[in-house]
N, C-alpha and C positions, 0 to 999 in steps of 0.2 A: 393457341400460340405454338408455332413449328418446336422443336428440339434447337435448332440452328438459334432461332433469335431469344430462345429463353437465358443459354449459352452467351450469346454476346450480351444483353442485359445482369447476368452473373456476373461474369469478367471482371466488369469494372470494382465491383462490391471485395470481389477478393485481391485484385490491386489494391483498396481502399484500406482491405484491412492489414493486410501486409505490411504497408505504410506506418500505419498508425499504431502497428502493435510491434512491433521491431524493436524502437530507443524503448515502451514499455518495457521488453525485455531485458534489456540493459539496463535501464536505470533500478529495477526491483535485484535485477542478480548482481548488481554492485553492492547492496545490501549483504547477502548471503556469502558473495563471494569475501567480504573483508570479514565476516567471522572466521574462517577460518585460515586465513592469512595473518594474522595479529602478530601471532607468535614470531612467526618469521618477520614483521614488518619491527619488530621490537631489537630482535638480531641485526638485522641489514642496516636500521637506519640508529642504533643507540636508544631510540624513544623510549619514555616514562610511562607508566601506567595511566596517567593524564592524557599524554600525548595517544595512546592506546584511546585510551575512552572517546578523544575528542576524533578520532577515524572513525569512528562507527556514529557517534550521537551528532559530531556535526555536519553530516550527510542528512539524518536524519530530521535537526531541529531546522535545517535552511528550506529545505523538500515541505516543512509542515507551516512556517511559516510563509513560503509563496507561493501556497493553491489558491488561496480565495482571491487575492489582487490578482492572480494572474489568469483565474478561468473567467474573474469579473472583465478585467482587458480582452481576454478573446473573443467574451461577449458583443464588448464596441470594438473593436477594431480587428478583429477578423481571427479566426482560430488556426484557420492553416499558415499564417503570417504568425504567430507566436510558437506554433509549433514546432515551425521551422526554426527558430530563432534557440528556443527552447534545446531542439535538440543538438544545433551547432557546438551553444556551449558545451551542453553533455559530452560531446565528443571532443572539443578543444583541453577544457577541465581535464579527463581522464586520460590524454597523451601527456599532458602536463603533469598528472600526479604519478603518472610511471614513472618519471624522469627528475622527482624531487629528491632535493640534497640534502635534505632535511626534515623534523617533523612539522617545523612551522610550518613549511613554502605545501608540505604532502596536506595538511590539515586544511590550509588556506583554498588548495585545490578540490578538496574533496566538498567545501562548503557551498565553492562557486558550481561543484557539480551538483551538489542540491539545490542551487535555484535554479539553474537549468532543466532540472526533472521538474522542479515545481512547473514549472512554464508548458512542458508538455505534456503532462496527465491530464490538467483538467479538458483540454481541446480534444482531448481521445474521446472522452466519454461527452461533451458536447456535441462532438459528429459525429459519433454515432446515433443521438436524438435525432441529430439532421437528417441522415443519409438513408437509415434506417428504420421498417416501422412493423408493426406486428411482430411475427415468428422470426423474420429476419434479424430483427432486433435482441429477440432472445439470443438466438444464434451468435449473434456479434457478441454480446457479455458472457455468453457459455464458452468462447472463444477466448476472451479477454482474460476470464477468469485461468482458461487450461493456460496462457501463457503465463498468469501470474504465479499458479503452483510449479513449472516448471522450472523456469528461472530461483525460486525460492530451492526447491527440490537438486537443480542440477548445478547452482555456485558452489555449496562445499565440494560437488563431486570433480569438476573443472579446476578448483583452485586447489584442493587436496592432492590432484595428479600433477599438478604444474609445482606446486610447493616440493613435494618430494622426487621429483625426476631433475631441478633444476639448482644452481648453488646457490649459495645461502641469501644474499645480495639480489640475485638476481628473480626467483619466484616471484616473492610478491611485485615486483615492476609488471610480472607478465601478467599476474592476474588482472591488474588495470588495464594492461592493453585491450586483452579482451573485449571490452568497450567498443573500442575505436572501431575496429571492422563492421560491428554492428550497426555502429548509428550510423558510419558515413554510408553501408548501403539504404538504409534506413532514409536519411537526407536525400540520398538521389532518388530514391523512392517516390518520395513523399513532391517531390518538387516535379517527379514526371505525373504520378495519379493523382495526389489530391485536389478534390475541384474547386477549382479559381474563386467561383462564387459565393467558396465561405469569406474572401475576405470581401468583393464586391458588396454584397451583401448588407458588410458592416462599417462601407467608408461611409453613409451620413454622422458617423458618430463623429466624425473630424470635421468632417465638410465645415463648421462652424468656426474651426479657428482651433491651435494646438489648446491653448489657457479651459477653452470654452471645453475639450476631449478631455482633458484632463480632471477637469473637476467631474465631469460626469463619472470617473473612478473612484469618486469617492473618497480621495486622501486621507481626512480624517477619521475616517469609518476606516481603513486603510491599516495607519500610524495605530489605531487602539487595537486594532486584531492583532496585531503582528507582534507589537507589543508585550501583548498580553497570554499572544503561544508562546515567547520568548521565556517572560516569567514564568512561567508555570515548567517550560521544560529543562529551562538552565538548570533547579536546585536537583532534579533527576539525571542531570551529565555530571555536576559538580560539585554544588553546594549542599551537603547533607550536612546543613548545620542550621542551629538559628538563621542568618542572615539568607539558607534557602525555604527555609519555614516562612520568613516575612517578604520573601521575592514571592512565593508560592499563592499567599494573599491578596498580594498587589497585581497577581495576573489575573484572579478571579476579579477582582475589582474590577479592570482595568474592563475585564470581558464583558459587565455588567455595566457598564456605562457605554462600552460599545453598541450591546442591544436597543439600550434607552436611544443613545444616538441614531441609528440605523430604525427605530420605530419610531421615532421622531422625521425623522431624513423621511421616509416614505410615508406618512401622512401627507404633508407638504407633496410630493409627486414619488407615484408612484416607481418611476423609473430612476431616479434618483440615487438611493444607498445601493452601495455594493451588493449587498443579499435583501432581497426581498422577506420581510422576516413572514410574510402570508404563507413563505412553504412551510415553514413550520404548521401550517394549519391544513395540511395535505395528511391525511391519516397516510396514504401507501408512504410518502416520503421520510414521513418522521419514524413510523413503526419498522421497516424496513432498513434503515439506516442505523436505528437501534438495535438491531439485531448482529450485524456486520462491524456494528464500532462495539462491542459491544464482547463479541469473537475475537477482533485484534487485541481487546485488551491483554487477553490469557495467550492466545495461542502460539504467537510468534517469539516469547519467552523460552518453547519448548526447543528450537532451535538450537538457539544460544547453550542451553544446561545440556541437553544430547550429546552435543560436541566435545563438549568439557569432559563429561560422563566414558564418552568411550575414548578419546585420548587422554586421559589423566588418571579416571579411574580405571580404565579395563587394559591400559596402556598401551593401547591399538594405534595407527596410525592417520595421518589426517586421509586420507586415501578409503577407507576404511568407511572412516564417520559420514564420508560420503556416500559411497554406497550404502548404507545403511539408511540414510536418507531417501533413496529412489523408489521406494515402493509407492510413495507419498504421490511422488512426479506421475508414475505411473498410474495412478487409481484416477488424478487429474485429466491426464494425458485420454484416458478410456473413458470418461464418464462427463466430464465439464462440457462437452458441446452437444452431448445428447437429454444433457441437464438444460440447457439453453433451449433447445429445438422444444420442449414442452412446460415451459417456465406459467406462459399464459393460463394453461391448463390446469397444473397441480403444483404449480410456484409456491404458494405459502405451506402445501403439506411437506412439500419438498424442503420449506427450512426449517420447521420443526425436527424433520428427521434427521439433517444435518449435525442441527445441533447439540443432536442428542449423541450422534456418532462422534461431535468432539468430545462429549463427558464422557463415553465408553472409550475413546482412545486413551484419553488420560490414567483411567482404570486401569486397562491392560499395561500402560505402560509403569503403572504403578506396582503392579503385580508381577513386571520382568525384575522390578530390583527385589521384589521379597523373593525372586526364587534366584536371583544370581548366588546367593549361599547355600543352594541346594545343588544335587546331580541334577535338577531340569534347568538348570543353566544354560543359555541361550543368549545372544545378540538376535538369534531370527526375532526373539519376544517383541527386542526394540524395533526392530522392524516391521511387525507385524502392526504395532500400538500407531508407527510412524502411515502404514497405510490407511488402516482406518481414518489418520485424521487428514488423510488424501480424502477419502470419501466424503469428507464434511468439509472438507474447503470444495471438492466439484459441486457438492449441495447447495451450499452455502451462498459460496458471492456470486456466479452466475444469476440465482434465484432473488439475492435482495438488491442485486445492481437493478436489475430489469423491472423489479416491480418498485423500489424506489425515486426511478425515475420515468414510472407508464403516465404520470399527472403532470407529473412538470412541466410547464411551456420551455417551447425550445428556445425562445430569445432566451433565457433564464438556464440554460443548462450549465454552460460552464461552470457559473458561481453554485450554483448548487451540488455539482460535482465538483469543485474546489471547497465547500464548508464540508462534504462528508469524508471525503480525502485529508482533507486537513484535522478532522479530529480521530481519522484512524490514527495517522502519524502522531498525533499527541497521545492516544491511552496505549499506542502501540510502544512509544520510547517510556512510558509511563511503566507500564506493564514489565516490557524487558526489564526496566530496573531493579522492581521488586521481586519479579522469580529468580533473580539472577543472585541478587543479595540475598536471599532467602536460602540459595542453594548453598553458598558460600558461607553465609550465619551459621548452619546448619555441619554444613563439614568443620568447622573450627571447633566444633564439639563432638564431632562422630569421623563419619568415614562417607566416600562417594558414593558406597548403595543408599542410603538413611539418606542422602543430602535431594537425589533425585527422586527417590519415595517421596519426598517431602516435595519437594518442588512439582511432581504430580498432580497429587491432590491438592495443591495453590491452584494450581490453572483449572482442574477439576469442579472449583468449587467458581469460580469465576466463571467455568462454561456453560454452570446452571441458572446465570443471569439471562445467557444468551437462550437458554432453554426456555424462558419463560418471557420473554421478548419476542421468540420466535410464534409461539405460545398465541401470547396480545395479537401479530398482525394477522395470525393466520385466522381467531377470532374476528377479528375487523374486517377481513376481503370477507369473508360469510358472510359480516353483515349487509356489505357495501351491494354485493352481487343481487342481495335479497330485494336492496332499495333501490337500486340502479345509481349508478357515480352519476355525482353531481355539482364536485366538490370542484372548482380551477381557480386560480389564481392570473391576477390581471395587474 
């Protein structure tokens, strides 16, 4: 093959991914970006500590409950048709919650912008199954991944300089605009490269009549998931009382009759329930997935206490806590797509190491607050603790996105990257709440070094789940390699 026609076969792949990963960017740095806007969102608009909480967790709890119905819909009815749709709102949403008068109408916006993300993540990583196959495919998730730590990495840094250069009223509006530019080049994007034939593809699922597409999504299977991420994540936004203790029950329940329903549903036909519950019987899918859900529990808590830590306790600036943050971006930005490009190769060594680089970041970063009472005092510490756990996020999700989805049939991608999406978002808002309360429990009795000490070794000790999970698959591709895969789901 010439130089010339390798080049025009390229082209399209990185149109593809440009597309696809754009509103990505947006919708994860809407995340990071409102940690560190709060404060000022609490100023400009009057809001409650409630009203605080419910900007960040209901972003959050809308995003996790519609990945599964909505990567199961992209599966029949087309992915680049929901993605679009998906990202329109993101983009309508976030000019709308710039522009609210209120914390209701800001709160109300921010929820509609989490079903909007729901709608577009899971078709990213659908088409990518599609479009992509081999090394390519590592490449596209080693890709996915550098965008997801960037975005994570570069919102405090973004909304930290816009919060402090702008008046009081006015920062936080701008940090939602932010958004806006991105998805709508993102939408024109997406509607000049992505290829037509994802939805072609998937119009027999209608062809039968709307009543006839609709039940093939599942409704009930549907109504008890969505349900049942509700309950389970309300009493961690809200209710920490009884009444979220017996909400908390009724979501597990609710999730346990979902299973029976949905292994019911696909006896009867296989195509039928919303998830296939056979991938659970996919060793890369399930080990894999355990590993990266597994990581969110702990790790994205660290975010949250960092910020707190160096504008409250070190009384540094939002500006500051940002940069402080970049090192992260940058180990990402250096390492996530050459982590991708050999995933095939030494994928499962690659997340053991990961995730052991998350429990030595947490170390170190435990070891910056036992010396801030010392002459080795230092903010580099936290930045140094903050790269490392750059180094295990490029490890990391590149390595377990790719090998937990090398068995999955592609009709089945979406919903299967909508179930592992959607339980990151649930142990991730699960997570957040308990490092966060933890650090806070903690300072009501001490001081802000003791309080991040402490909140340290929580996620430290949570990272050695992911150690030993990492652990399990990287044993299981050994053994798979040894017997040859044989394992697919129909």
């Amino acid at each position: 093959m010439s130089q010339e026609q390798q080049s025009s076969q390229e082209a399209p792949s990185v149109r593809v991914l440009i597309a696809l990963l754009l509103p990505l960017f947006a919708s994860l740095m809407s995340i990071s970006l409102v940690m560190v806007a709060l404060p000022a969102i609490e100023e400009g608009l009057g809001a409650t500590s409630a009203d605080l909480q419910w900007v960040l967790s209901g972003y959050a709890l809308a995003f996790g409950v519609g990945l599964v119905p909505a990567g199961r819909a992209g599966d029949l009815w087309g992915r680049r048709r929901f993605f679009l749709i998906g990202t329109a709102v993101f983009a309508a949403t976030s000019l709308a919650a710039a522009f609210s008068p209120n914390p209701f109408i800001l709160n109300a916006m921010r929820v509609a912008a989490g079903l909007g993300a729901a709608m577009l993540v899971p078709q990213i990583i659908g088409m990518i199954q599609r479009l992509f196959t081999g090394q390519a495919r590592g490449r596209a998730y080693g890709l996915m991944s550098t965008v997801i730590g960037v975005a994570v990495a570069i919102g405090p840094l973004l909304a930290g300089g816009l919060i402090d250069a702008a008046p009081a009223d006015t920062g936080w509006r701008l940090v939602f605009l932010l958004n806006v530019p991105v998805t709508v080049v993102a939408l024109i994007a997406a509607v000049l490269w992505l290829p037509k034939f994802q939805d072609r593809d998937s119009a027999k699922a209608t062809s039968a009549g709307a009543l006839r597409g609709l039940l093939k999504l599942d409704p009930l299977g549907a109504g008890l998931l969505s349900v049942g991420i509700v309950c389970i994540m309300l009493p961690v936004i809200q209710f920490a009382n009884l009444l979220g203790v017996a909400m908390g029950v009724c979501g597990v329940a609710l999730l346990l009759v979902w299973f029976w329903w949905e292994k019911r549903l696909g006896e009867r036909d296989p195509e039928a329930p919303m998830v296939n519950l056979k991938l659970f019987t996919l060793p890369s899918y399930t080990w894999n997935s355990a590993v990266i859900i597994l990581y969110f529990a702990g790790m994205p808590g660290i975010w949250a206490v960092v910020a707190i830590y160096i504008q409250q306790g070190l009384g540094l600036g939002a500006l500051t806590a940002g940069l402080v943050m970049l090192p992260s971006a940058a180990m990402v930005i250096l390492l996530a797509s050459q982590v991708g490009r050999r995933v095939e190769r030494v994928g499962p060594q690659m997340l053991v190491l990961g995730s052991v680089a998350a429990f030595v970041s947490m170390l170190v970063l435990a070891g910056a607050a036992l010396l801030q009472s010392t002459e080795w005092a230092s903010i580099g510490w936290v930045a140094l603790a903050l790269g490392v756990n750059g180094l295990s996020q490029a490890l990391i999700i590149p390595s377990a996105q790719t090998l937990s989805m090398q068995d999955v049939p592609e009709s089945m991608a979406g919903a299967a990257g909508g179930v592992a999406q959607s339980a990151q978002r649930v142990v991730t808002a699960i997570g957040l709440a308990v490092v966060t309360a933890v650090y806070f429990m903690v300072l009501s009795g001490s001081d802000h070094q003791t309080a991040i000490l402490v909140a340290a070794l929580v996620i430290a000790g949570i990272m050695l789940t992911s150690v030993a999970a990492a652990v399990g698959a990287a044993r299981r591709a050994a053994a798979d390699s040894k017997i040859g895969r044989g394992v697919t789901v129909t």
